[in-house]
C-alpha positions as a Markdown table, in Angstrom:
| # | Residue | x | y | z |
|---|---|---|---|---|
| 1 | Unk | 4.1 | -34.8 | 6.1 |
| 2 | Unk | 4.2 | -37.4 | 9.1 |
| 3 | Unk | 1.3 | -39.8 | 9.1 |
| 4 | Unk | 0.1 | -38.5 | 12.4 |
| 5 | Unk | -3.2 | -37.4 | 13.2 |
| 6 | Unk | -3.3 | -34.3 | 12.0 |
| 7 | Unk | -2.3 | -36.0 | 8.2 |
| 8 | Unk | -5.3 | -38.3 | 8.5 |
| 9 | Unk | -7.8 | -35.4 | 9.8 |
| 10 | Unk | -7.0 | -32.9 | 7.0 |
| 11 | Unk | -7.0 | -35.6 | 4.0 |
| 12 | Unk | -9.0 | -34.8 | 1.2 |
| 13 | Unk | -10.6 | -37.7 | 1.9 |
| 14 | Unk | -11.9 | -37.0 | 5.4 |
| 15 | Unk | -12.6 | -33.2 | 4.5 |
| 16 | Unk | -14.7 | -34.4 | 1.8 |
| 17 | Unk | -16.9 | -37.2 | 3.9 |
| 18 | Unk | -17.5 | -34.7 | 6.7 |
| 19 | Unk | -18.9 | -32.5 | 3.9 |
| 20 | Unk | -21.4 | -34.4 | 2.0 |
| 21 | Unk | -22.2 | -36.6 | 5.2 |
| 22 | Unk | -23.9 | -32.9 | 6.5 |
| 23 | Unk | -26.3 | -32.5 | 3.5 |
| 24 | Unk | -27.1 | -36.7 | 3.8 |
| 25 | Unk | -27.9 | -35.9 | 7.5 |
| 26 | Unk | -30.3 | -32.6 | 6.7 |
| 27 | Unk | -31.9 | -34.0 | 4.3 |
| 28 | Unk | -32.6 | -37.0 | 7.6 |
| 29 | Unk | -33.3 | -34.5 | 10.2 |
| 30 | Unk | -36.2 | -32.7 | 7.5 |
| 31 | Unk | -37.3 | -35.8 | 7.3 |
| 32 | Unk | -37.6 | -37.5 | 10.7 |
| 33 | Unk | -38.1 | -33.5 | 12.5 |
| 34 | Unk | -42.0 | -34.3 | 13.3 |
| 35 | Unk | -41.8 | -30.5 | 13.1 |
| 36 | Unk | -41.6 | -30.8 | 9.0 |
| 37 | Unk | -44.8 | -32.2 | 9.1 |
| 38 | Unk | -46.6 | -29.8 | 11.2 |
| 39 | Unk | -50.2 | -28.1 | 10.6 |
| 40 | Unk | -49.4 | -25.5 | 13.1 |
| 41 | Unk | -48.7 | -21.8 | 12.6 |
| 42 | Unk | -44.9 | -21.4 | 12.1 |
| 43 | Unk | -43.3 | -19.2 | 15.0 |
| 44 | Unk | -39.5 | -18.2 | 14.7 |
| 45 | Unk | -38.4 | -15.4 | 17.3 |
| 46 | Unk | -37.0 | -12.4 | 14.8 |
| 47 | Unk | -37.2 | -13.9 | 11.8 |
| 48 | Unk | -41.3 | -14.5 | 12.3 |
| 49 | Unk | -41.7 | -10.4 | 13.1 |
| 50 | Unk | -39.6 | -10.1 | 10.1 |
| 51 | Unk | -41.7 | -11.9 | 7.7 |
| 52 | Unk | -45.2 | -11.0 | 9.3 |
| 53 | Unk | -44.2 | -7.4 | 8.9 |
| 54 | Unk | -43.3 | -7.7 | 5.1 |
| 55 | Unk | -45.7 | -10.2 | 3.9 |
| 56 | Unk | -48.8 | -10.1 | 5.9 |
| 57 | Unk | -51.1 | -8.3 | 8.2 |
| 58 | Unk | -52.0 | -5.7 | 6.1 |
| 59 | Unk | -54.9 | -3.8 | 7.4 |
| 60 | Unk | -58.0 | -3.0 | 5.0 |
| 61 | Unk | -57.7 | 1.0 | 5.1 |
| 62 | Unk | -55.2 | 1.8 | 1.9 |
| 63 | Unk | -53.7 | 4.4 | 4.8 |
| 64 | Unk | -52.5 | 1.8 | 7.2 |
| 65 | Unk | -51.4 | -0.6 | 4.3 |
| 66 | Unk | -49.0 | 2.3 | 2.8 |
| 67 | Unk | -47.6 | 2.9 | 6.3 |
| 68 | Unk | -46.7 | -0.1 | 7.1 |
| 69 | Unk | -45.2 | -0.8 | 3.3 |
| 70 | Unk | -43.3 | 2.3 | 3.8 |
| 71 | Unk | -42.2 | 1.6 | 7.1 |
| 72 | Unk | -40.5 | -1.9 | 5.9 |
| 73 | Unk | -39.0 | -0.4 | 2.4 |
| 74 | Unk | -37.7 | 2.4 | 5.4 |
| 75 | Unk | -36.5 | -0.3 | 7.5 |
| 76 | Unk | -34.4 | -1.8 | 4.4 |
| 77 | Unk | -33.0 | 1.0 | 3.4 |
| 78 | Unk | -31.7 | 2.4 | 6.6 |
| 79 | Unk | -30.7 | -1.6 | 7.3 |
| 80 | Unk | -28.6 | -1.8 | 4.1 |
| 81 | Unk | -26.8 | 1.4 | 4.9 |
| 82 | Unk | -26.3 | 1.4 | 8.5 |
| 83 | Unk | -25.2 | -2.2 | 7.7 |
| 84 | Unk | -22.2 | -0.9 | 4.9 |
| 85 | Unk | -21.5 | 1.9 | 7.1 |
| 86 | Unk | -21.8 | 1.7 | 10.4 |
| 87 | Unk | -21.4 | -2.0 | 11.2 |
| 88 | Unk | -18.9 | -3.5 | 8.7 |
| 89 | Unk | -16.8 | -0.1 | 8.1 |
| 90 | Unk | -17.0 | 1.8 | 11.3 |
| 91 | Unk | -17.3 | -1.2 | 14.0 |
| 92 | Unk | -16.0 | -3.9 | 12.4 |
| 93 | Unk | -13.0 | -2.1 | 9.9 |
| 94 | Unk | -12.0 | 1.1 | 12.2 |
| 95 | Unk | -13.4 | 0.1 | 15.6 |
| 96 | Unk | -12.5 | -3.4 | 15.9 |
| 97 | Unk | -10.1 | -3.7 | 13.4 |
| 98 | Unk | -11.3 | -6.9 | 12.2 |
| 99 | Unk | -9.7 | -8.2 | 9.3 |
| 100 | Unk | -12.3 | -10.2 | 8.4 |
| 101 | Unk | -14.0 | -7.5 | 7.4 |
| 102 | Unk | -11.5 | -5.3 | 5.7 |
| 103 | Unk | -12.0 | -3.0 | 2.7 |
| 104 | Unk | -15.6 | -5.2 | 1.2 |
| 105 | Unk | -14.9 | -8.2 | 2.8 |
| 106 | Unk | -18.4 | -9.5 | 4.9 |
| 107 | Unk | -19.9 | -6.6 | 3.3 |
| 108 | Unk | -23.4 | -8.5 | 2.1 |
| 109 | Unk | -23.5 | -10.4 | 5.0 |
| 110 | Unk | -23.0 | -7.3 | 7.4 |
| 111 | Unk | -26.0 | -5.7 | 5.4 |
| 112 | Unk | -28.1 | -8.5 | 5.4 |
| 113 | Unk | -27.9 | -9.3 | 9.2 |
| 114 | Unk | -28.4 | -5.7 | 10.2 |
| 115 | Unk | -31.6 | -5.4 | 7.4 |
| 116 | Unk | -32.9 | -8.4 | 10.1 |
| 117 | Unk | -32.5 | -6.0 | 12.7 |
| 118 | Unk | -33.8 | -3.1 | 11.4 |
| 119 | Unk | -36.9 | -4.6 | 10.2 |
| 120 | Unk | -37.6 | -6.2 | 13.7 |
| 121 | Unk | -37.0 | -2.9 | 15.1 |
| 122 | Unk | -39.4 | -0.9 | 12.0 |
| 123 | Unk | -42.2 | -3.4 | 13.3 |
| 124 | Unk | -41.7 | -3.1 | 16.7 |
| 125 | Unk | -42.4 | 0.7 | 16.2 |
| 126 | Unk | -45.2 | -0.4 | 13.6 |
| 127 | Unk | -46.9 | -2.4 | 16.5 |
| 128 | Unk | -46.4 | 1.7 | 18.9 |
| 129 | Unk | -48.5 | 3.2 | 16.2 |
| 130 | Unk | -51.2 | 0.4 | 15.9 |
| 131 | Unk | -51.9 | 0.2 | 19.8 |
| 132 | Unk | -52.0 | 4.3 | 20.2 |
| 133 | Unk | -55.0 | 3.6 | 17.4 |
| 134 | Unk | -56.8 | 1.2 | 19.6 |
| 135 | Unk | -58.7 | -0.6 | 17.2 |
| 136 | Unk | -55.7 | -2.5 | 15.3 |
| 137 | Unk | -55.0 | -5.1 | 17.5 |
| 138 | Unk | -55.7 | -8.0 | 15.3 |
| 139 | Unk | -52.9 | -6.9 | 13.0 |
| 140 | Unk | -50.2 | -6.5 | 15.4 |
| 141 | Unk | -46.9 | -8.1 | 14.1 |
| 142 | Unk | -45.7 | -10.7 | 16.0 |
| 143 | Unk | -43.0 | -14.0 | 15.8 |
| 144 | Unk | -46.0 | -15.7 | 14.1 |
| 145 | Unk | -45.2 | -16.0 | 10.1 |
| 146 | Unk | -48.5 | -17.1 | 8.9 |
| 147 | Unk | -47.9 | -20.0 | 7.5 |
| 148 | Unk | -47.9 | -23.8 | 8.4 |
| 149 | Unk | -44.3 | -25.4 | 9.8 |
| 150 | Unk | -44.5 | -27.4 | 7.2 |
| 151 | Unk | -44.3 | -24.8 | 4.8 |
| 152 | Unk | -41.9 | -23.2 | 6.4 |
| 153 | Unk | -39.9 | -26.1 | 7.2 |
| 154 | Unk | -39.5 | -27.0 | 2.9 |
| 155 | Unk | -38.3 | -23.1 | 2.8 |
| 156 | Unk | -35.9 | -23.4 | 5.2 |
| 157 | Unk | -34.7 | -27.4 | 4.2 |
| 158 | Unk | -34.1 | -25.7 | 0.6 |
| 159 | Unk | -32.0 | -22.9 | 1.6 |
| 160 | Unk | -30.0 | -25.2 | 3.4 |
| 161 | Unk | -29.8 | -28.1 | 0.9 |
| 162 | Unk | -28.2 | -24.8 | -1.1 |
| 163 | Unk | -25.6 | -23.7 | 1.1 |
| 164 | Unk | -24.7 | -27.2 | 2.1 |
| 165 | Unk | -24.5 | -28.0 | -1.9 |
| 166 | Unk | -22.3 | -24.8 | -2.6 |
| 167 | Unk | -19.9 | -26.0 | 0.7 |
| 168 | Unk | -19.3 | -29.9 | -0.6 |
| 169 | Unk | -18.9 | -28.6 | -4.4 |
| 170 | Unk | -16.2 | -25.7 | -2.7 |
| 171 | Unk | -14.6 | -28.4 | -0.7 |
| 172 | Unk | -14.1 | -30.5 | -3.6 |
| 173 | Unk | -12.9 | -28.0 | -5.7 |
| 174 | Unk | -10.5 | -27.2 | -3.2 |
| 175 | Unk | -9.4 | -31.0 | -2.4 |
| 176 | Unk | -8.9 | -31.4 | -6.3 |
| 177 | Unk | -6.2 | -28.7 | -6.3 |
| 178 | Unk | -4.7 | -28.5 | -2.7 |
| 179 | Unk | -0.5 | -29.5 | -3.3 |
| 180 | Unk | 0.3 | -31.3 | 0.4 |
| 181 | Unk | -1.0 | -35.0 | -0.6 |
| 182 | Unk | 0.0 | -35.4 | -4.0 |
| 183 | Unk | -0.5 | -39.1 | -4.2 |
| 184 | Unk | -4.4 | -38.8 | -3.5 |
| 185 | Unk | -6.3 | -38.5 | -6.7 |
| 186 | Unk | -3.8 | -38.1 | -9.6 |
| 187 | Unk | -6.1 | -38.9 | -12.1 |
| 188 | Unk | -9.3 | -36.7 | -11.3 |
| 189 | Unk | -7.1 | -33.8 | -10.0 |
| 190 | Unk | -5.5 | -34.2 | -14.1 |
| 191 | Unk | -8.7 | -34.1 | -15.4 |
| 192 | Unk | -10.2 | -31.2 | -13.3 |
| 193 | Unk | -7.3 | -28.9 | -14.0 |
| 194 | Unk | -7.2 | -29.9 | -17.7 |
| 195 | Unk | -7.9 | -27.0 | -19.6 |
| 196 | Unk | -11.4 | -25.2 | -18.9 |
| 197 | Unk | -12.9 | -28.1 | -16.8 |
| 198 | Unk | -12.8 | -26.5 | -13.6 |
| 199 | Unk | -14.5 | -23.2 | -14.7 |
| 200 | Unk | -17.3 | -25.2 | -16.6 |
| 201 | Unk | -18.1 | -27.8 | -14.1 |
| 202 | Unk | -17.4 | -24.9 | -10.8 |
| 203 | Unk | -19.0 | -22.2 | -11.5 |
Protein backbone atom coordinates (compact mmCIF):
# COMPACT_ATOMS: atom_id res chain seq x y z
CA UNK A 1 0.00 0.00 0.00
CA UNK A 2 1.14 3.53 -1.30
CA UNK A 3 1.80 6.04 1.45
CA UNK A 4 -1.04 8.27 0.30
CA UNK A 5 -3.65 9.56 2.27
CA UNK A 6 -5.86 7.01 2.39
CA UNK A 7 -2.64 4.78 4.11
CA UNK A 8 -2.28 7.47 6.81
CA UNK A 9 -6.20 7.75 7.42
CA UNK A 10 -6.93 4.01 7.90
CA UNK A 11 -3.64 3.32 10.26
CA UNK A 12 -4.26 1.60 13.18
CA UNK A 13 -2.88 4.32 14.72
CA UNK A 14 -5.28 7.08 13.51
CA UNK A 15 -8.39 4.58 13.85
CA UNK A 16 -7.40 4.13 17.39
CA UNK A 17 -6.85 8.07 18.43
CA UNK A 18 -10.19 9.03 16.80
CA UNK A 19 -11.66 6.31 19.05
CA UNK A 20 -10.59 6.99 22.55
CA UNK A 21 -10.31 10.82 21.78
CA UNK A 22 -14.49 10.46 21.65
CA UNK A 23 -14.88 8.95 25.16
CA UNK A 24 -12.01 11.84 26.45
CA UNK A 25 -14.28 14.45 24.78
CA UNK A 26 -17.80 13.00 26.45
CA UNK A 27 -16.50 12.62 29.41
CA UNK A 28 -15.56 16.96 28.64
CA UNK A 29 -18.85 17.87 27.20
CA UNK A 30 -20.76 15.97 30.77
CA UNK A 31 -18.59 18.00 32.28
CA UNK A 32 -18.58 21.50 30.90
CA UNK A 33 -22.70 20.91 29.44
CA UNK A 34 -24.16 23.47 32.31
CA UNK A 35 -27.07 21.16 31.53
CA UNK A 36 -25.28 18.26 33.69
CA UNK A 37 -25.61 20.35 36.50
CA UNK A 38 -29.19 21.35 36.25
CA UNK A 39 -31.97 21.45 39.15
CA UNK A 40 -34.67 21.55 36.49
CA UNK A 41 -37.14 18.82 35.49
CA UNK A 42 -35.56 16.70 32.70
CA UNK A 43 -37.64 17.03 29.28
CA UNK A 44 -36.56 14.76 26.30
CA UNK A 45 -39.23 14.75 23.36
CA UNK A 46 -40.24 10.72 23.09
CA UNK A 47 -38.04 9.33 25.33
CA UNK A 48 -39.56 11.73 28.43
CA UNK A 49 -43.40 10.27 27.41
CA UNK A 50 -41.63 7.01 27.40
CA UNK A 51 -40.25 7.05 30.80
CA UNK A 52 -43.18 9.20 32.46
CA UNK A 53 -45.55 6.49 31.19
CA UNK A 54 -43.50 3.46 32.75
CA UNK A 55 -42.18 4.90 35.86
CA UNK A 56 -44.39 7.62 37.15
CA UNK A 57 -47.72 9.28 37.28
CA UNK A 58 -49.52 6.68 38.65
CA UNK A 59 -52.82 7.75 39.82
CA UNK A 60 -54.09 6.80 43.47
CA UNK A 61 -57.23 4.53 42.48
CA UNK A 62 -55.57 0.72 42.13
CA UNK A 63 -58.05 0.89 38.79
CA UNK A 64 -56.19 3.54 36.93
CA UNK A 65 -52.81 2.30 38.17
CA UNK A 66 -53.54 -1.37 36.60
CA UNK A 67 -54.56 0.31 33.33
CA UNK A 68 -52.00 2.19 32.80
CA UNK A 69 -49.39 -0.76 33.91
CA UNK A 70 -51.18 -2.90 31.50
CA UNK A 71 -51.29 -0.52 28.85
CA UNK A 72 -47.27 -0.20 28.95
CA UNK A 73 -46.57 -4.18 29.46
CA UNK A 74 -49.32 -4.02 26.06
CA UNK A 75 -47.25 -1.46 24.49
CA UNK A 76 -43.99 -3.86 24.93
CA UNK A 77 -45.30 -6.57 23.87
CA UNK A 78 -46.95 -5.56 20.66
CA UNK A 79 -43.47 -3.25 20.32
CA UNK A 80 -41.23 -6.35 20.45
CA UNK A 81 -43.28 -8.23 18.03
CA UNK A 82 -44.32 -5.78 15.56
CA UNK A 83 -40.58 -4.84 15.84
CA UNK A 84 -39.28 -8.82 14.85
CA UNK A 85 -42.01 -9.00 12.46
CA UNK A 86 -43.17 -6.34 10.85
CA UNK A 87 -40.21 -3.83 10.76
CA UNK A 88 -37.00 -5.92 10.45
CA UNK A 89 -38.55 -9.06 8.51
CA UNK A 90 -41.35 -7.58 6.46
CA UNK A 91 -40.02 -3.87 5.69
CA UNK A 92 -36.61 -4.12 6.20
CA UNK A 93 -35.78 -8.14 4.86
CA UNK A 94 -38.76 -8.60 2.14
CA UNK A 95 -39.86 -4.96 1.46
CA UNK A 96 -36.61 -3.20 1.25
CA UNK A 97 -34.44 -5.87 0.92
CA UNK A 98 -31.95 -4.52 3.10
CA UNK A 99 -29.17 -6.56 3.82
CA UNK A 100 -28.35 -5.07 6.82
CA UNK A 101 -30.99 -6.60 8.19
CA UNK A 102 -31.03 -10.04 6.74
CA UNK A 103 -32.12 -13.32 8.44
CA UNK A 104 -31.47 -11.82 12.54
CA UNK A 105 -29.26 -9.28 11.70
CA UNK A 106 -30.53 -5.64 13.45
CA UNK A 107 -33.01 -7.85 15.05
CA UNK A 108 -32.63 -6.25 18.85
CA UNK A 109 -32.20 -3.07 17.63
CA UNK A 110 -35.29 -3.17 15.25
CA UNK A 111 -37.31 -4.29 18.43
CA UNK A 112 -36.03 -1.93 20.72
CA UNK A 113 -36.59 1.21 18.46
CA UNK A 114 -40.10 0.25 17.61
CA UNK A 115 -40.87 -0.74 21.69
CA UNK A 116 -39.95 3.44 21.79
CA UNK A 117 -42.57 3.86 19.43
CA UNK A 118 -45.07 1.81 20.69
CA UNK A 119 -44.92 2.97 24.12
CA UNK A 120 -45.10 6.73 22.96
CA UNK A 121 -48.05 5.77 21.03
CA UNK A 122 -49.67 3.39 24.34
CA UNK A 123 -49.35 6.75 26.27
CA UNK A 124 -50.57 8.90 23.88
CA UNK A 125 -53.91 6.79 23.97
CA UNK A 126 -53.36 6.60 27.92
CA UNK A 127 -53.46 10.44 27.98
CA UNK A 128 -57.45 9.79 25.32
CA UNK A 129 -58.75 7.85 28.28
CA UNK A 130 -57.57 10.20 31.13
CA UNK A 131 -59.09 13.50 29.44
CA UNK A 132 -62.61 11.62 28.51
CA UNK A 133 -62.47 11.13 32.63
CA UNK A 134 -62.10 14.77 33.36
CA UNK A 135 -60.62 14.76 36.52
CA UNK A 136 -57.07 13.21 35.65
CA UNK A 137 -55.34 15.93 34.30
CA UNK A 138 -52.58 16.16 36.70
CA UNK A 139 -51.40 12.74 35.59
CA UNK A 140 -51.30 13.21 31.99
CA UNK A 141 -48.04 11.80 30.50
CA UNK A 142 -46.02 14.14 28.93
CA UNK A 143 -42.02 14.70 27.59
CA UNK A 144 -41.37 15.52 31.27
CA UNK A 145 -39.39 12.39 33.01
CA UNK A 146 -39.62 13.52 36.56
CA UNK A 147 -36.42 13.85 37.43
CA UNK A 148 -33.66 16.54 37.64
CA UNK A 149 -31.25 17.02 34.35
CA UNK A 150 -28.78 16.30 36.43
CA UNK A 151 -29.96 12.92 37.15
CA UNK A 152 -30.67 12.31 34.02
CA UNK A 153 -27.71 13.67 32.55
CA UNK A 154 -25.31 10.90 34.86
CA UNK A 155 -27.88 8.15 33.15
CA UNK A 156 -27.35 9.12 29.91
CA UNK A 157 -23.18 10.09 30.40
CA UNK A 158 -23.05 6.28 31.61
CA UNK A 159 -24.66 4.65 28.86
CA UNK A 160 -22.54 6.39 26.65
CA UNK A 161 -19.17 6.07 28.51
CA UNK A 162 -20.44 2.19 27.77
CA UNK A 163 -20.98 2.17 24.23
CA UNK A 164 -18.03 4.38 23.63
CA UNK A 165 -15.80 1.83 25.95
CA UNK A 166 -17.24 -1.27 23.93
CA UNK A 167 -16.28 0.85 20.39
CA UNK A 168 -12.37 1.70 21.42
CA UNK A 169 -11.93 -1.96 23.03
CA UNK A 170 -13.66 -3.29 19.35
CA UNK A 171 -11.42 -1.03 17.53
CA UNK A 172 -8.41 -2.21 19.18
CA UNK A 173 -9.19 -5.69 18.94
CA UNK A 174 -9.65 -5.21 15.49
CA UNK A 175 -6.33 -2.94 14.83
CA UNK A 176 -4.38 -5.77 16.82
CA UNK A 177 -5.30 -8.30 14.14
CA UNK A 178 -6.04 -6.37 10.87
CA UNK A 179 -3.07 -7.96 8.00
CA UNK A 180 -2.58 -4.55 5.64
CA UNK A 181 0.21 -2.80 7.91
CA UNK A 182 2.16 -5.52 9.27
CA UNK A 183 5.03 -3.46 10.52
CA UNK A 184 2.76 -1.58 13.08
CA UNK A 185 2.78 -3.22 16.38
CA UNK A 186 4.58 -6.61 16.03
CA UNK A 187 5.09 -7.17 19.42
CA UNK A 188 1.54 -6.44 21.10
CA UNK A 189 -0.29 -7.92 17.95
CA UNK A 190 2.19 -11.41 19.11
CA UNK A 191 1.09 -11.10 22.44
CA UNK A 192 -2.73 -10.53 21.83
CA UNK A 193 -2.93 -13.48 19.44
CA UNK A 194 -0.82 -15.74 21.75
CA UNK A 195 -2.85 -18.42 22.80
CA UNK A 196 -6.18 -17.42 24.83
CA UNK A 197 -5.20 -13.73 25.37
CA UNK A 198 -7.57 -12.24 23.12
CA UNK A 199 -10.66 -14.21 24.48
CA UNK A 200 -9.67 -13.34 28.17
CA UNK A 201 -8.83 -9.79 27.89
CA UNK A 202 -11.97 -9.26 24.89
CA UNK A 203 -14.70 -10.64 25.96
Amino acid sequence: MGKDFRYYFQHPWSRLIVAYLVIFFNFLIFAEDPVSHSQTEANVIVVGNCFSFVTNKYPREVGWRLLKVLLWLLAILIGLIAGKFLFHQRLFGQLLRLKMFREDHGSWMTMFFSTILFLFIFSHIYNTILLMDGNMGAYIITDYMGIRNESFMKLAAVGTWMGDFVTAWMVTDMMLQDKPYPDWGKSARAFWKKGNVRIILFW
